[in-house]
N, CA, C and O atoms as a printed pandas DataFrame, in Angstrom:
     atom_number atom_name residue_name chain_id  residue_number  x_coord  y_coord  z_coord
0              1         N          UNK        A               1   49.159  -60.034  112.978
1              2        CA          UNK        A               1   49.978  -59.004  112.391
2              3         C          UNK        A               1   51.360  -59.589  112.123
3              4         O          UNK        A               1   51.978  -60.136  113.036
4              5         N          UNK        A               2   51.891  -59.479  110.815
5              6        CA          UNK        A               2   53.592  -59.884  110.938
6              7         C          UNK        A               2   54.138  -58.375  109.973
7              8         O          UNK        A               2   53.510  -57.370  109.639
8              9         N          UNK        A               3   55.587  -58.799  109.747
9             10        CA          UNK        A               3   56.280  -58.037  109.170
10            11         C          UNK        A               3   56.809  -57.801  108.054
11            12         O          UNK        A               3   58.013  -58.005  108.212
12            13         N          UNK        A               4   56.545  -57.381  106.652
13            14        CA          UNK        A               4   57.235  -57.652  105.429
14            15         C          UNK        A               4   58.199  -56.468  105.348
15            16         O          UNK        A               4   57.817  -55.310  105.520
16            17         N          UNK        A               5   59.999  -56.945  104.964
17            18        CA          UNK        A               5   60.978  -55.776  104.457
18            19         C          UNK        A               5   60.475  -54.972  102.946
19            20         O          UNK        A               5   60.153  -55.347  101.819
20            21         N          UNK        A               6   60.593  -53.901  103.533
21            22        CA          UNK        A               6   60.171  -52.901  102.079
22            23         C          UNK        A               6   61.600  -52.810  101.563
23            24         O          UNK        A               6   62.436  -52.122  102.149
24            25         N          UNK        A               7   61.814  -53.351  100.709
25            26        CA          UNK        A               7   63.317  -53.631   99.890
26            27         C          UNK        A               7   63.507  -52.429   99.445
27            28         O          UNK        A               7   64.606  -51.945   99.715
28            29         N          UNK        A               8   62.456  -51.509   98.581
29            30        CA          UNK        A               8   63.066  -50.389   98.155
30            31         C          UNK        A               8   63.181  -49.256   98.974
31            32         O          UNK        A               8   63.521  -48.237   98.372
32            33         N          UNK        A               9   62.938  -49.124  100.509
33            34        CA          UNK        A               9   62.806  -48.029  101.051
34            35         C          UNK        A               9   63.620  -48.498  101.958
35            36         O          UNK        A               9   63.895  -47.716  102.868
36            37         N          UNK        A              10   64.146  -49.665  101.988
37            38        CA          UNK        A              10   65.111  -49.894  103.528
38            39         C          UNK        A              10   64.196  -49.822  104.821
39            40         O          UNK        A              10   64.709  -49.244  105.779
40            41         N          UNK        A              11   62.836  -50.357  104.999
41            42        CA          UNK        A              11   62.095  -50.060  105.879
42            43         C          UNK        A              11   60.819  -51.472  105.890
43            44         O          UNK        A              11   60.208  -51.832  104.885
44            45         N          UNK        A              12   60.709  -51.901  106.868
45            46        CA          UNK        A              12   59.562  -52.408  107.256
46            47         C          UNK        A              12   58.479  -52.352  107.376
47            48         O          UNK        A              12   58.047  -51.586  108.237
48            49         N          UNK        A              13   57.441  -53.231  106.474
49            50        CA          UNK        A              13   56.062  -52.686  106.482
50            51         C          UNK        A              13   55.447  -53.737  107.602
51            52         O          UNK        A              13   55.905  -54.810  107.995
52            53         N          UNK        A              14   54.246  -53.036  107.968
53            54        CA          UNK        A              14   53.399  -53.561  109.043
54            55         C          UNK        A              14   52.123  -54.142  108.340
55            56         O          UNK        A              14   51.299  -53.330  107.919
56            57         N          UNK        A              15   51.847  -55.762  108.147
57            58        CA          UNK        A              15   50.918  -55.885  107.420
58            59         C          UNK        A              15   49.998  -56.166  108.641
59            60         O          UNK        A              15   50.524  -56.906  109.472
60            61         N          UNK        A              16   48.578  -55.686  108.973
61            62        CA          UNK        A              16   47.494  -56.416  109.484
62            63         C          UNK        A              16   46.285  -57.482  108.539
63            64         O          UNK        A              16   45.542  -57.219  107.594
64            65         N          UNK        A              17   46.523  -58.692  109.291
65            66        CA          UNK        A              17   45.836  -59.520  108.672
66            67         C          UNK        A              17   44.028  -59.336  108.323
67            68         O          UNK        A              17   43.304  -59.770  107.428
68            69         N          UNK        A              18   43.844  -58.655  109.272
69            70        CA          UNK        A              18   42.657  -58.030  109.338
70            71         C          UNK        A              18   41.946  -57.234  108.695
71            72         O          UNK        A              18   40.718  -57.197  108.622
72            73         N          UNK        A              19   42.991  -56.347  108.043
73            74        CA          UNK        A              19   43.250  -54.624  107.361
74            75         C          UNK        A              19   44.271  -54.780  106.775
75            76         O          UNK        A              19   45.277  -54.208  107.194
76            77         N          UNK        A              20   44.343  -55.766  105.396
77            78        CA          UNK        A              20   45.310  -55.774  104.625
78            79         C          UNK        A              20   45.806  -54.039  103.838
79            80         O          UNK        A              20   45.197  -53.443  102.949
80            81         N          UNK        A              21   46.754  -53.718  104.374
81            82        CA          UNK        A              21   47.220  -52.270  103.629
82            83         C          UNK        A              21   48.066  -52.602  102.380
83            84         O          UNK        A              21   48.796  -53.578  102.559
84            85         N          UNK        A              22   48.153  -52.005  101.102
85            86        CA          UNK        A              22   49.058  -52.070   99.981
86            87         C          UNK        A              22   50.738  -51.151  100.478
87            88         O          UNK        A              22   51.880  -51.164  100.018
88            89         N          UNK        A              23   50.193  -50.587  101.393
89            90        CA          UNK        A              23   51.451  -49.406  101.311
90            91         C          UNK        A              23   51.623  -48.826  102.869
91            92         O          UNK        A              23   50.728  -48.054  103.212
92            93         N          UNK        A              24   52.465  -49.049  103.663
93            94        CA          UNK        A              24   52.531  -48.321  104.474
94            95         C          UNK        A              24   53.969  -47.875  105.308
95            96         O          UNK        A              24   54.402  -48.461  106.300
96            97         N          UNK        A              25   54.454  -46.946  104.787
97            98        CA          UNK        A              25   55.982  -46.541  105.253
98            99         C          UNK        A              25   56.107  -44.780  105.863
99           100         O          UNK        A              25   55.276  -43.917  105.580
100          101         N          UNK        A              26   57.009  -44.614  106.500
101          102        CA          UNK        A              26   57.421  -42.896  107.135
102          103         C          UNK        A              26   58.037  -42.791  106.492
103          104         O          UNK        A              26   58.749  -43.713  106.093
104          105         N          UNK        A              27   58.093  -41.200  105.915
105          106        CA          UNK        A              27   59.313  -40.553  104.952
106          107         C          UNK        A              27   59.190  -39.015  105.525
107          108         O          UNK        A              27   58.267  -38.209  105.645
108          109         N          UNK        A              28   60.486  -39.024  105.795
109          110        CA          UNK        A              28   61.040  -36.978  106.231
110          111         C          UNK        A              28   60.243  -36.867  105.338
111          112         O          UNK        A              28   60.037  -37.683  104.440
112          113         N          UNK        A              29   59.529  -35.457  105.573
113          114        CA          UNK        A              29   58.985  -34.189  104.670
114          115         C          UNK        A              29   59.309  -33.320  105.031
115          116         O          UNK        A              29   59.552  -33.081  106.214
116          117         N          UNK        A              30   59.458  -32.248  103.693
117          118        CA          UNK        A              30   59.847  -30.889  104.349
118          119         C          UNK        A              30   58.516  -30.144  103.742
119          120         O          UNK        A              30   58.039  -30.379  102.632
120          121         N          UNK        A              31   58.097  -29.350  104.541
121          122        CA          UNK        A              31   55.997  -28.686  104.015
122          123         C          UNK        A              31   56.476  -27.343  104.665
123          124         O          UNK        A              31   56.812  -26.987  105.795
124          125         N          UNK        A              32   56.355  -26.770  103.450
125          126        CA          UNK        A              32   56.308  -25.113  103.211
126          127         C          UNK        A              32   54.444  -24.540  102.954
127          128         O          UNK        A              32   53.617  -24.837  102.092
128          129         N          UNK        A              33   54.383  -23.548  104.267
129          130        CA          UNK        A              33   52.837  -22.634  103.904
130          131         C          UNK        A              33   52.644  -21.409  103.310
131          132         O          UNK        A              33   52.243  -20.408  103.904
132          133         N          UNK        A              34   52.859  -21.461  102.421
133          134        CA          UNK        A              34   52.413  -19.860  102.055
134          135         C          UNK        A              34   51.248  -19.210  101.125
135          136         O          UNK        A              34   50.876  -19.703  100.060
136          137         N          UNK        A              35   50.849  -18.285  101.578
137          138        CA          UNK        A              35   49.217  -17.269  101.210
138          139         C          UNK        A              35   49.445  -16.250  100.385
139          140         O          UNK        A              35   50.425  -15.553  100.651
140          141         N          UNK        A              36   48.849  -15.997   99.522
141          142        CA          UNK        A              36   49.354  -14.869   98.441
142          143         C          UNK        A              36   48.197  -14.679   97.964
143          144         O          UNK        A              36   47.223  -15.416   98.117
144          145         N          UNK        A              37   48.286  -13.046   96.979
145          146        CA          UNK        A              37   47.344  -12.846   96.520
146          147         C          UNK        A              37   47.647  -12.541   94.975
147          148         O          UNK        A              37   48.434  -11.659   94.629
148          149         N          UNK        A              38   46.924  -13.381   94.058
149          150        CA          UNK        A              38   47.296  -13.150   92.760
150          151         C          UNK        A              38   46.339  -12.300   92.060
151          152         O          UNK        A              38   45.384  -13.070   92.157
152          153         N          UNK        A              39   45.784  -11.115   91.314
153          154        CA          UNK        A              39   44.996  -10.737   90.746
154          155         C          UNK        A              39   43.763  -10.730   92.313
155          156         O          UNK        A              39   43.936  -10.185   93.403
156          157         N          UNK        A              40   42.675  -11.489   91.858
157          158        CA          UNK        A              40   41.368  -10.658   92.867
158          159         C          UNK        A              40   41.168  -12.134   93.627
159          160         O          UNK        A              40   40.189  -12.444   94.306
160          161         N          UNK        A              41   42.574  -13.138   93.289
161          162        CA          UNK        A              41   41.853  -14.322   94.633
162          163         C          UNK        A              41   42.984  -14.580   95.005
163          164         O          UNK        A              41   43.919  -14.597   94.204
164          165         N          UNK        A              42   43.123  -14.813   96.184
165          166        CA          UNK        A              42   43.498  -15.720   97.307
166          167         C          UNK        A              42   44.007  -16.949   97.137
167          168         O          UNK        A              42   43.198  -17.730   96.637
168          169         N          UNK        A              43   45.294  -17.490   97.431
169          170        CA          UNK        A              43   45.813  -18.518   97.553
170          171         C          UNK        A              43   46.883  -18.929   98.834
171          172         O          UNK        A              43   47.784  -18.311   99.401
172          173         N          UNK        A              44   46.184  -20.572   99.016
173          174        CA          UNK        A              44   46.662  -20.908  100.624
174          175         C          UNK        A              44   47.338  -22.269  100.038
175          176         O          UNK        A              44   46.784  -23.189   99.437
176          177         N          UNK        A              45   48.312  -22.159  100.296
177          178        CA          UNK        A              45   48.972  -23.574   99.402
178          179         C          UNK        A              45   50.089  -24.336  100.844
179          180         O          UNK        A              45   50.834  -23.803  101.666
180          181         N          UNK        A              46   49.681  -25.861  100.562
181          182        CA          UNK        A              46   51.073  -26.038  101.196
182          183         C          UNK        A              46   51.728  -26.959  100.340
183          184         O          UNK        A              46   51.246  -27.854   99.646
184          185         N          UNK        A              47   53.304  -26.476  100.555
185          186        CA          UNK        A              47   54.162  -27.846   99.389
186          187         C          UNK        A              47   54.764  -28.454  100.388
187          188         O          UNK        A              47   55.217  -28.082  101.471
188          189         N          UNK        A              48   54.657  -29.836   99.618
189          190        CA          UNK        A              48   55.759  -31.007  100.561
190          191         C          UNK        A              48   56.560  -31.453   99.642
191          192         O          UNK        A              48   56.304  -31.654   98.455
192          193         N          UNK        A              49   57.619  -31.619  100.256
193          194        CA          UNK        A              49   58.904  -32.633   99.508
194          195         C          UNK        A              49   59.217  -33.177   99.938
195          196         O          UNK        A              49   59.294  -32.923  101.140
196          197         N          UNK        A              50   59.815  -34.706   99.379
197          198        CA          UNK        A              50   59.967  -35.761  100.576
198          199         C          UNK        A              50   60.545  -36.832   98.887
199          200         O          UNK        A              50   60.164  -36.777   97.718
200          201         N          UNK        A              51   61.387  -37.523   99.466
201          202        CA          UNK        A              51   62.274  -38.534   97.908
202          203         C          UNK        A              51   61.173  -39.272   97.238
203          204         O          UNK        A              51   61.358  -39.594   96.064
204          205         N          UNK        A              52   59.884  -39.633   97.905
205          206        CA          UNK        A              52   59.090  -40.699   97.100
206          207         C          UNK        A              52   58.311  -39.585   95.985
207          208         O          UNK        A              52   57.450  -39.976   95.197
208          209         N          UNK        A              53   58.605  -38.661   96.038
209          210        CA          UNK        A              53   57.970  -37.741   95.024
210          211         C          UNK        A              53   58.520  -37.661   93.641
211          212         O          UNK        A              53   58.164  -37.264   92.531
212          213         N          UNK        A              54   59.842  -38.377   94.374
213          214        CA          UNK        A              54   60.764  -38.367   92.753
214          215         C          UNK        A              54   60.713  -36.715   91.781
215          216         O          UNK        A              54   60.481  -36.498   90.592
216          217         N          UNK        A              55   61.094  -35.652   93.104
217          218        CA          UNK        A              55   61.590  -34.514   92.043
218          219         C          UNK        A              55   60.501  -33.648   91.766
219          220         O          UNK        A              55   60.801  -32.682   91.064
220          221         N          UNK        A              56   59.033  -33.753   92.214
221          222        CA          UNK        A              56   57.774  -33.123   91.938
222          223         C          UNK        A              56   57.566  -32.998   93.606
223          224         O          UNK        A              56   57.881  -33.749   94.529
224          225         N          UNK        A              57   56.889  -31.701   93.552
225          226        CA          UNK        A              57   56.281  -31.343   94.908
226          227         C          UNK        A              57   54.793  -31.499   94.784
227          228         O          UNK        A              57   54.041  -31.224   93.849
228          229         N          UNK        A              58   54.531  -32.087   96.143
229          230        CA          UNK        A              58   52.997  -32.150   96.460
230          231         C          UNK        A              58   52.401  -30.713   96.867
231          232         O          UNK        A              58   52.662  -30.154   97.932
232          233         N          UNK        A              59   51.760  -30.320   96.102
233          234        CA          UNK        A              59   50.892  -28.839   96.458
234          235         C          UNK        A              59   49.549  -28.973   97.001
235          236         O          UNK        A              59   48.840  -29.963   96.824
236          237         N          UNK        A              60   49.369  -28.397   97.373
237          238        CA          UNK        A              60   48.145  -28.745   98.479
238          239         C          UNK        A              60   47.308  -27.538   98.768
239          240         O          UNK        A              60   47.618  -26.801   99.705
240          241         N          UNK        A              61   45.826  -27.194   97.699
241          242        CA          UNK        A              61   45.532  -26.374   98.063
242          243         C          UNK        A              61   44.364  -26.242   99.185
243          244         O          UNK        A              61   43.159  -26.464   99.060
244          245         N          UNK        A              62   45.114  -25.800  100.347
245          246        CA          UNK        A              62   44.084  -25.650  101.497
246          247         C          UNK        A              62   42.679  -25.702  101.617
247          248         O          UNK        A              62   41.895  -26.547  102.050
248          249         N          UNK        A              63   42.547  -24.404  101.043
249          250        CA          UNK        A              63   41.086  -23.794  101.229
250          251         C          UNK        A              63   39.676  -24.802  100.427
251          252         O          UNK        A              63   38.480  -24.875  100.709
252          253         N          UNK        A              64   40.529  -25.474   99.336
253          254        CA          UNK        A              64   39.500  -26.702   98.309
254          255         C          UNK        A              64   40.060  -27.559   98.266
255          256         O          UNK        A              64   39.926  -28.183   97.214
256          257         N          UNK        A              65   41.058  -28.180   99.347
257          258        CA          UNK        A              65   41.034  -29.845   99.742
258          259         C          UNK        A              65   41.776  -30.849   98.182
259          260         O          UNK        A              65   41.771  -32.055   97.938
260          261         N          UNK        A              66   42.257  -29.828   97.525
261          262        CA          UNK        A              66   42.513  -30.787   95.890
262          263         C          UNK        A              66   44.647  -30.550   96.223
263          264         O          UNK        A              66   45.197  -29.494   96.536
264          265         N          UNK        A              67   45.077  -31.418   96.080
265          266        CA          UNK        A              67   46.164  -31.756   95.446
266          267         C          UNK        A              67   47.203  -32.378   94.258
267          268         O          UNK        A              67   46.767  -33.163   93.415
268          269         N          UNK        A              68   48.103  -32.104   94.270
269          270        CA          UNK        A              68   48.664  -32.239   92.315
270          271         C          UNK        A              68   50.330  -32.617   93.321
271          272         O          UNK        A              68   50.665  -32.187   94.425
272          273         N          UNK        A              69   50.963  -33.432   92.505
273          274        CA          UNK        A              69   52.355  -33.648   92.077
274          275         C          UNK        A              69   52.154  -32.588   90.959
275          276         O          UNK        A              69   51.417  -32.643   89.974
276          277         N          UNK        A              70   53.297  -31.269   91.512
277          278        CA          UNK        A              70   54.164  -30.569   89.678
278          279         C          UNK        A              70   55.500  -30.428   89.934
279          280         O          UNK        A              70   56.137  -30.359   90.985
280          281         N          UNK        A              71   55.733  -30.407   89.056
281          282        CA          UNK        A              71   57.219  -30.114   88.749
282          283         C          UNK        A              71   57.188  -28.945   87.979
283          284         O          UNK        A              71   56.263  -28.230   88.364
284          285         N          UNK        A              72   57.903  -28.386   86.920
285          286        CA          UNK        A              72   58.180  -27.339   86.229
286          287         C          UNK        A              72   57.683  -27.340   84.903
287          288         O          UNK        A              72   57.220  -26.364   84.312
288          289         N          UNK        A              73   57.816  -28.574   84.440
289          290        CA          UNK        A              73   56.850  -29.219   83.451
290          291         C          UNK        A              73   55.797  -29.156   83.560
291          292         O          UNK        A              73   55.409  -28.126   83.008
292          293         N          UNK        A              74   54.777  -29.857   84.115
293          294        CA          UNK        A              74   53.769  -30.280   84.049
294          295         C          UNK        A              74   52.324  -28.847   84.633
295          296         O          UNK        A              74   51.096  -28.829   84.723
296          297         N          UNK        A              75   53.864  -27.537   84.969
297          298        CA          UNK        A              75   52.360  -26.561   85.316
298          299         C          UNK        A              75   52.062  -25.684   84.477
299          300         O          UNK        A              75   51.619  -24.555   84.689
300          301         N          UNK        A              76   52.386  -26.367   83.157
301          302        CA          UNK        A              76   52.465  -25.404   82.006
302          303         C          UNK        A              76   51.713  -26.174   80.992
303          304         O          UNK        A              76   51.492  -25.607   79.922
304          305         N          UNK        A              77   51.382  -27.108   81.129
305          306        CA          UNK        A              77   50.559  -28.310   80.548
306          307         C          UNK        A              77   49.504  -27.897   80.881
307          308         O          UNK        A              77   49.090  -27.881   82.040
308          309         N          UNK        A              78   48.685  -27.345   79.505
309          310        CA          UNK        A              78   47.459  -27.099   79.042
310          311         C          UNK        A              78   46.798  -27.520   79.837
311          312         O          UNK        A              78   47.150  -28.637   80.217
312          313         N          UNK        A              79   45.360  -26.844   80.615
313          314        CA          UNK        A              79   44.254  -27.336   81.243
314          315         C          UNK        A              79   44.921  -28.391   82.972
315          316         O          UNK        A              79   44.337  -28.794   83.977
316          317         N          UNK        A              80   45.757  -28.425   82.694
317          318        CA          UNK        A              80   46.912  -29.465   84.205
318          319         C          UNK        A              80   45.831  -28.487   85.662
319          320         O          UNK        A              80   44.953  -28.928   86.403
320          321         N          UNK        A              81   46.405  -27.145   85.555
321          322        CA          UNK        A              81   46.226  -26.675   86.915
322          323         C          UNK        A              81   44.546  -27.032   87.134
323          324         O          UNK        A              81   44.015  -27.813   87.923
324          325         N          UNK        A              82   43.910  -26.072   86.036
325          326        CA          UNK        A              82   42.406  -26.131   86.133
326          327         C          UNK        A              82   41.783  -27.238   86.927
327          328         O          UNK        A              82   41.115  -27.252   87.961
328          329         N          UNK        A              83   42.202  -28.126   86.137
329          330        CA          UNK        A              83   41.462  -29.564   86.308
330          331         C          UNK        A              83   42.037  -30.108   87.794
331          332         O          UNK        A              83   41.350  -30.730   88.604
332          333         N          UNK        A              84   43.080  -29.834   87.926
333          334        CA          UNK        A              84   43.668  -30.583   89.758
334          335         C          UNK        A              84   43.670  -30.145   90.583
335          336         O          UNK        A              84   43.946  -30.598   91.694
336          337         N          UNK        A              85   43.163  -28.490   90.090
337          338        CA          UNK        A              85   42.523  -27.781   91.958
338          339         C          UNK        A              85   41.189  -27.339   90.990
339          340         O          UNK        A              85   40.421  -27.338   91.952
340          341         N          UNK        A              86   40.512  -27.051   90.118
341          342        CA          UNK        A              86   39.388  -26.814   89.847
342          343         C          UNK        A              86   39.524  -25.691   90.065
343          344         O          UNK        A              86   39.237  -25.143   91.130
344          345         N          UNK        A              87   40.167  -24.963   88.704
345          346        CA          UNK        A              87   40.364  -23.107   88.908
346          347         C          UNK        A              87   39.299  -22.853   87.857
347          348         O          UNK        A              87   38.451  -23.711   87.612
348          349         N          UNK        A              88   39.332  -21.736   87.264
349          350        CA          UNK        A              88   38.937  -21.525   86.327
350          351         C          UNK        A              88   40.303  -21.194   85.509
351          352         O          UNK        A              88   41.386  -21.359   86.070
352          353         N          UNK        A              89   40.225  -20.722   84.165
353          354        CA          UNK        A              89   41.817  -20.253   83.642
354          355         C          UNK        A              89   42.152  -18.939   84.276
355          356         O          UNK        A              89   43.363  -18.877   84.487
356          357         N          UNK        A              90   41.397  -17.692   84.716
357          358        CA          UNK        A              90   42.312  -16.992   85.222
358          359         C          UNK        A              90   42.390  -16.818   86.303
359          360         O          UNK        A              90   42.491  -15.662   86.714
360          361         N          UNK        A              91   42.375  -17.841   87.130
361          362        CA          UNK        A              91   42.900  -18.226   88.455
362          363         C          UNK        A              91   44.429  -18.892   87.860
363          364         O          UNK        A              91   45.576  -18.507   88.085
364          365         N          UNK        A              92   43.809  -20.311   86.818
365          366        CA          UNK        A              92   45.283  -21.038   86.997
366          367         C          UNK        A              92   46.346  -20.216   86.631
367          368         O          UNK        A              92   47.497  -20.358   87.044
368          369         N          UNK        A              93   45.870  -19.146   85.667
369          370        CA          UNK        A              93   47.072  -18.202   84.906
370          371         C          UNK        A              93   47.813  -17.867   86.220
371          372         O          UNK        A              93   48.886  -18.407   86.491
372          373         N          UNK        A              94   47.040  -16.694   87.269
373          374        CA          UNK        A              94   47.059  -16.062   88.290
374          375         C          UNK        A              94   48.517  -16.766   88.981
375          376         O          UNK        A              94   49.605  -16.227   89.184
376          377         N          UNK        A              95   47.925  -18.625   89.330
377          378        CA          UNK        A              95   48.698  -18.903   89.896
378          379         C          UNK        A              95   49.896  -19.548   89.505
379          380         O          UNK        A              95   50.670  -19.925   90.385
380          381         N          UNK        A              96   50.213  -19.765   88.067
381          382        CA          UNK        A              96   51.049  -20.324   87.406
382          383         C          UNK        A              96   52.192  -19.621   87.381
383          384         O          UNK        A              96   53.333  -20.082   87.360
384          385         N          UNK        A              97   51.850  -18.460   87.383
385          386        CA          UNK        A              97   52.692  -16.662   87.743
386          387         C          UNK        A              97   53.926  -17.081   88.983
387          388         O          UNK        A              97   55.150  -16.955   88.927
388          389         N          UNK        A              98   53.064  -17.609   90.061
389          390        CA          UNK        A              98   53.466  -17.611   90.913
390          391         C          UNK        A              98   54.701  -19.311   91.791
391          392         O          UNK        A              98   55.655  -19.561   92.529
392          393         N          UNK        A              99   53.618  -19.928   90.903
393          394        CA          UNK        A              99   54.499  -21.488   91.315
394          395         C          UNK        A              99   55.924  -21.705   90.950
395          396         O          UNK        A              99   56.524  -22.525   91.645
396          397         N          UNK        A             100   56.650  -21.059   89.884
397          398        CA          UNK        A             100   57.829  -21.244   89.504
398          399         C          UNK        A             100   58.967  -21.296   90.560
399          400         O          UNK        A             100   59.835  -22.143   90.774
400          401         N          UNK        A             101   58.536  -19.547   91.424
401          402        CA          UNK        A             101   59.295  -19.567   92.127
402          403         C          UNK        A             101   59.209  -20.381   93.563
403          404         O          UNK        A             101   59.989  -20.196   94.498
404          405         N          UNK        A             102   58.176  -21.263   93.559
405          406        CA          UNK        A             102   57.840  -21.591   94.915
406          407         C          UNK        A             102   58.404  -23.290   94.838
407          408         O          UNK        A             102   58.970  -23.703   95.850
408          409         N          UNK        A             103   58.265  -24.136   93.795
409          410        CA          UNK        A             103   58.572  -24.944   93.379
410          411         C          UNK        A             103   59.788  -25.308   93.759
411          412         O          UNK        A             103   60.299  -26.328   93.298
């Protein structure tokens, strides 16, 4: 095992020679949970923020294991939600309603 400086994070990576990793560093997060009900389904989301996100929150939907980087942009981008938690459209509508303010 030795040590390589992660220049851009100000932090030290741990390489094992054994178990070569590409990436391995700690970063504060801040992870917000909240459950809501939009129209006739259910939503269990958690967001994280943390600087390597560069400005997009990690959403995390619980209950089906799928996560997305959005920002404000990108949850308004045609077919985006559907396809990165696997809604149908009036789920993503449902929840698109709702992400602005959570974002």
């Amino acid at each position: 095992m030795w040590t390589k400086p992660a220049a851009d994070i100000g932090q030290e990576v741990i390489i094992h020679a054994e178990r070569p990793l590409l990436e391995d560093f700690t970063q504060d997060t801040s992870t917000r949970f909240v459950s809501f009900t939009a129209g006739s389904h259910r939503f269990e989301l958690a967001l994280m923020k943390a600087d390597c996100f560069d400005n997009q929150t990690m959403v995390i939907n619980l209950p089906k294991n799928r996560q997305a980087l959005l920002d404000l942009e990108n949850i308004n981008r045609a077919g985006h939600l559907e396809h990165m938690f696997q809604l149908s459209t009036m789920e993503a509508e449902e929840l698109r309603t709702y992400l602005p303010d959570l974002l």
